[in-house]
N, C-alpha and C positions, 0 to 999 in steps of 0.2 A: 439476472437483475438482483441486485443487494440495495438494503435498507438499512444506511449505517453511515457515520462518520468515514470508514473506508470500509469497502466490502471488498473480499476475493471471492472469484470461482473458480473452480479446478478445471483445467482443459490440457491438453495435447497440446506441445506444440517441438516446433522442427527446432533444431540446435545443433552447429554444424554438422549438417546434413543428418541428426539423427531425431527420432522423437523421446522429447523427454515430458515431464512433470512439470506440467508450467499454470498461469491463472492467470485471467481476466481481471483487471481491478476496477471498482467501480467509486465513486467518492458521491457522496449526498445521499437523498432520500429521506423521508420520510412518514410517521406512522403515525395515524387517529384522524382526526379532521382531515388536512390538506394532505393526503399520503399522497407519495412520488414515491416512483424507483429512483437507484442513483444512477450515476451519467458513467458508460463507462471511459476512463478516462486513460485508460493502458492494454492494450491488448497481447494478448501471448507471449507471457512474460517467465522465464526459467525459471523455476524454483530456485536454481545459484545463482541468478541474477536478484531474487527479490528482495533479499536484505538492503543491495543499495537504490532499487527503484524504492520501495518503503522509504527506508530512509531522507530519498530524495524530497518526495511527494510532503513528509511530516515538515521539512524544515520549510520547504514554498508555502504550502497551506495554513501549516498550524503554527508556528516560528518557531520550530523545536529548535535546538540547539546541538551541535556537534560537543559529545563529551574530550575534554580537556587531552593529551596525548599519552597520559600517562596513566589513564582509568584503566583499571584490571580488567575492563570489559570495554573493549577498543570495538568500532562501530553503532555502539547506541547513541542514542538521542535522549537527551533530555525537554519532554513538554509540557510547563505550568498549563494547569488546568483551570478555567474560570469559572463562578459559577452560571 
């Protein structure tokens, strides 16, 4: 259980046929008054696979934006922050 915009947790999980280094991802929650855990909303996820489940999850929820094709750093996301 995570308390966060997106939370991970570290677990086992199988990856053709092997175990690797994978998480649990969790999104919401909250702390003080009305605290919640967050909802887990991805289960047993590869550590190689997490960059485009992240990925995915930022641009659905938060409208992050795919960087342009020609960024020096191919795969991130750009996401305006409100207050």
């Amino acid at each position: 259980p995570q308390v966060a915009d997106i939370g991970l947790m570290g677990t086992k999980v199988r990856k053709d046929g092997k175990t690797v280094e994978g998480v649990d991802i969790f999104m919401g929650g909250k702390v003080g008054k009305d605290a919640r855990l967050g909802d887990k909303v991805q289960q047993g996820v590869a550590c190689d696979d997490l960059q485009a489940v992240l990925t995915n999850l930022l641009i659905e929820h938060f409208q992050a934006q795919p960087r342009s094709a020609g960024d020096p750093n191919p795969g991130r996301v750009e996401v305006m922050l409100g207050e």
